[in-house]
C-alpha positions as CSV (number, residue, x, y, z in Angstrom):
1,X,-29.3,-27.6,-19.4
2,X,-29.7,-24.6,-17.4
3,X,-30.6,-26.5,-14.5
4,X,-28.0,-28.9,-14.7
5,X,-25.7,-25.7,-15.0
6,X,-27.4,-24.2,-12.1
7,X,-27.8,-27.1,-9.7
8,X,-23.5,-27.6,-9.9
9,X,-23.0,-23.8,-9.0
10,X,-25.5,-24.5,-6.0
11,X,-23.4,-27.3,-4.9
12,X,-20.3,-25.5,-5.3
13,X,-21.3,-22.8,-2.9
14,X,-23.1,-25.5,-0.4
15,X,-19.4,-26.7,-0.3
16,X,-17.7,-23.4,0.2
17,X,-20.4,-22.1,2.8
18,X,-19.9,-25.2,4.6
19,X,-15.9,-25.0,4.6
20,X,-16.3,-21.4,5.4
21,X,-18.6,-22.4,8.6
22,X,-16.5,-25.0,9.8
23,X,-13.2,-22.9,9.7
24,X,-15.0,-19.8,10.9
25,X,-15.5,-21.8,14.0
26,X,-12.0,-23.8,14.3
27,X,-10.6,-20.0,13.9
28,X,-12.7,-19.3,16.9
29,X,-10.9,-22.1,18.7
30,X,-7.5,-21.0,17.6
31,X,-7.6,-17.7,19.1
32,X,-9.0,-18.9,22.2
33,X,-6.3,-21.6,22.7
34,X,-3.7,-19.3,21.9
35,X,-5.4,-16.2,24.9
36,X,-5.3,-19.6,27.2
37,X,-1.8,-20.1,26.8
38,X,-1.0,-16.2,26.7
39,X,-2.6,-16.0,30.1
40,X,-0.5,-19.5,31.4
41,X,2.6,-18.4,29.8
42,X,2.8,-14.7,32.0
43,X,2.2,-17.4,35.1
44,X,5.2,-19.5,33.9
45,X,3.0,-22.9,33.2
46,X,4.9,-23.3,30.2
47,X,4.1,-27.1,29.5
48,X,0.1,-26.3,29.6
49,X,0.8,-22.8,27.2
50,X,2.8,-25.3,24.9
51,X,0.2,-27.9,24.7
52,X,-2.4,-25.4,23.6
53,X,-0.4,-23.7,21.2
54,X,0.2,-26.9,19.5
55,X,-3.3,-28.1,19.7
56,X,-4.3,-24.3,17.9
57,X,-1.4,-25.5,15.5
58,X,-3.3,-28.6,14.3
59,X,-6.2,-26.4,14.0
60,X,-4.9,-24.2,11.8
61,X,-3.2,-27.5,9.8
62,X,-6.8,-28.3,9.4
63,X,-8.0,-24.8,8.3
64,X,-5.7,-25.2,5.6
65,X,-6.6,-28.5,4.6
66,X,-10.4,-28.1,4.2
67,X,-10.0,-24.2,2.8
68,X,-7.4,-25.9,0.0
69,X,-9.9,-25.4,-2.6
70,X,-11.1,-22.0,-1.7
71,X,-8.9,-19.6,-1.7
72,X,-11.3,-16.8,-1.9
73,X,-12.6,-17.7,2.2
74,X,-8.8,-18.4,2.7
75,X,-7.7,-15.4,2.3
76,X,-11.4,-13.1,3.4
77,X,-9.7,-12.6,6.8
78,X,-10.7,-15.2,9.2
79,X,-7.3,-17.4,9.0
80,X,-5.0,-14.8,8.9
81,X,-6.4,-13.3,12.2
82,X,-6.0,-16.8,13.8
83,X,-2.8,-17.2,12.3
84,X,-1.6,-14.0,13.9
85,X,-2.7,-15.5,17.5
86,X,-1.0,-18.0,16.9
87,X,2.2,-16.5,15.8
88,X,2.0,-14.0,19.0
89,X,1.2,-16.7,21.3
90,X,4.4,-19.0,20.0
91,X,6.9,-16.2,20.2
92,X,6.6,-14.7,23.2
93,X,6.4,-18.7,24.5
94,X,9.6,-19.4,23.2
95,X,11.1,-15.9,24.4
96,X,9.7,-16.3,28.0
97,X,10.5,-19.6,28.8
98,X,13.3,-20.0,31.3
99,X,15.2,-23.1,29.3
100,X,15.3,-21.6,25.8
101,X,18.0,-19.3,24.2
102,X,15.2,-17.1,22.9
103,X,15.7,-18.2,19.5
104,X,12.1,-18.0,17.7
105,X,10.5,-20.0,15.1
106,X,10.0,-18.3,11.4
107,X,7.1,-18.2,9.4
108,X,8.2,-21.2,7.7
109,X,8.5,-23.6,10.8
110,X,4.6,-21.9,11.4
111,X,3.5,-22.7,8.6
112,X,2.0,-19.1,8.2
113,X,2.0,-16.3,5.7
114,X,4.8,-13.9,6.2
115,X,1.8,-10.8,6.4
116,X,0.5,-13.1,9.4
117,X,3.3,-13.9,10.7
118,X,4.4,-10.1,10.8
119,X,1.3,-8.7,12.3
120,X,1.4,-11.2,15.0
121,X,4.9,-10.2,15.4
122,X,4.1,-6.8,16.0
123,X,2.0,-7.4,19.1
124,X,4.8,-9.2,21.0
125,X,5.9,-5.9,22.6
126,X,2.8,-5.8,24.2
127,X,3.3,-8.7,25.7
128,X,6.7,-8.1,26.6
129,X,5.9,-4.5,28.2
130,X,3.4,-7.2,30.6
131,X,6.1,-9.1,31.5
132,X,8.8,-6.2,32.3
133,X,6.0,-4.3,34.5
134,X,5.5,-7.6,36.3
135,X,9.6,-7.5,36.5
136,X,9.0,-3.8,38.1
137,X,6.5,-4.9,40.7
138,X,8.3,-7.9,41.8
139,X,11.7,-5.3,42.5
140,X,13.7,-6.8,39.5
141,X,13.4,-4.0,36.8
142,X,17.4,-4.5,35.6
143,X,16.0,-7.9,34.3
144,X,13.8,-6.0,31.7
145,X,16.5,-4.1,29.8
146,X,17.0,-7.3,27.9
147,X,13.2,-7.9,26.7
148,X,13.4,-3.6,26.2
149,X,16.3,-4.9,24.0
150,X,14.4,-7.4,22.2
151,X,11.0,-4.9,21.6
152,X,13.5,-2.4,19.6
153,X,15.1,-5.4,17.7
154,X,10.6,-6.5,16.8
155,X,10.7,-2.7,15.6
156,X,13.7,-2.5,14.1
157,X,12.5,-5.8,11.9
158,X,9.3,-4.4,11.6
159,X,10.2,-1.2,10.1
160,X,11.8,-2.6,7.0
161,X,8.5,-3.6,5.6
162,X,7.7,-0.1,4.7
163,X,4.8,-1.3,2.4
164,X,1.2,-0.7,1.1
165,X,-1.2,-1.2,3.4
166,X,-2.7,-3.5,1.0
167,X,0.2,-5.4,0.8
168,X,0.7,-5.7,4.9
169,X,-2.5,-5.5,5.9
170,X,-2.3,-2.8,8.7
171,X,1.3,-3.4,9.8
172,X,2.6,0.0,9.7
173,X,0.1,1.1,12.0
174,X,1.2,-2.0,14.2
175,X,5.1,-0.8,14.0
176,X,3.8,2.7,15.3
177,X,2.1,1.2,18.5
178,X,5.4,-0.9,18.8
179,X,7.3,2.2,18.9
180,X,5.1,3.9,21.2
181,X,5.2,0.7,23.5
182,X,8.7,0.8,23.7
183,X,9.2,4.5,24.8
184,X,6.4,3.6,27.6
185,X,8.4,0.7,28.5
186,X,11.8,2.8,28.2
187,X,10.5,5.2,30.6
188,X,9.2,2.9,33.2
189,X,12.6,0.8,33.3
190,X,14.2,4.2,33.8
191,X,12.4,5.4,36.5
192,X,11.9,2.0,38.2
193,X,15.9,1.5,38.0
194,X,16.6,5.1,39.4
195,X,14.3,4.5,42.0
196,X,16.3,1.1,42.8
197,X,19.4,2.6,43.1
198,X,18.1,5.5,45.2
199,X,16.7,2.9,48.1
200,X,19.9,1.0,47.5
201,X,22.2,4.3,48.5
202,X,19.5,5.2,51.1
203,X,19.7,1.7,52.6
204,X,23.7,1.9,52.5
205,X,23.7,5.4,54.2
206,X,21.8,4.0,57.1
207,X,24.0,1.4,57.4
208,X,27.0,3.8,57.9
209,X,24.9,5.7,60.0
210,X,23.9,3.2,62.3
């Protein structure tokens, strides 16, 4: 009896430590896919970011599918870090790319947990300070206000979930970054546009002069 008793436990756990295996590694492949098309979407090749964000979205439909009947490894960690990825990744697609209103997907249409979908949330103003100091360099700072604009609305969103850390999972600290992000990003966009307007008047005064 005992080792009828014993040998279904071992083949319980066989099952869960292959499932866990399996979706360790497709969680490695997630986050990878989802760096790739980070990379690809800051060099505008939006069609290759998108196709590798949707490939890491399969993934993480199969995650789901083989971890349905173990929750416990669902929920150690591992998925909700890939989940993230792909949560960051997808957002600052859809608010980069140059024929889209900027209107982002919810958790819902992610299919992700809300604490995932938050954290990944939270590192989008990193992202977005990239993109406005590549604005900076290439002489068009005025064209970050409006991503400046959208870091405070992430923070403003952010800040409501004024939780456990048990319950969010490290998002305040994550909401604290974002704010110091943001006043980095504030200051550079100030100085880059006063230095702007400074060649621009410079520029005009030699004009009259000459």
């Amino acid at each position: 009896m005992i080792n009828n008793i014993s040998c279904r436990i071992k083949d319980n756990f066989e099952a869960k430590d292959k499932a866990r295996e399996i979706t360790l590694a497709i969680s490695r492949d997630v986050v990878r896919n989802c760096r790739t098309a980070m990379y690809n979407i800051h060099n505008e090749k939006y069609e290759k970011a998108l196709g590798l964000i949707e490939d890491a979205k399969e993934m993480l439909e199969r995650m789901n599918s083989l971890l349905e009947d173990h929750p416990d490894i669902y929920y150690s960690g591992f998925v909700e870090h890939a989940q993230q990825e792909f949560v960051e990744s997808t957002v600052v697609y859809y608010i980069l790319r140059s024929d889209n209103d900027r209107t982002i997907p919810g958790p819902h249409e992610l299919s992700v947990s809300d604490v995932a979908y938050l954290n990944g949330l939270g590192d989008v103003s990193g992202e977005l300070r990239r993109h406005v100091l590549d604005l900076i360099r290439k002489g068009r700072p005025g064209e970050g206000e409006d991503y400046l604009r959208l870091m405070e609305d992430i923070c403003n969103c952010l800040m409501m979930f004024d939780y456990p850390d048990a319950m969010t999972r490290g998002l305040r600290h994550k909401t604290d970054i974002t704010r110091s992000v943001i006043e980095k990003t504030r200051g550079d966009l100030t100085n880059a546009i006063r230095q702007q307007k400074l060649e621009k008047a410079m520029k005009e005064l030699e004009n009259r002069i000459d």
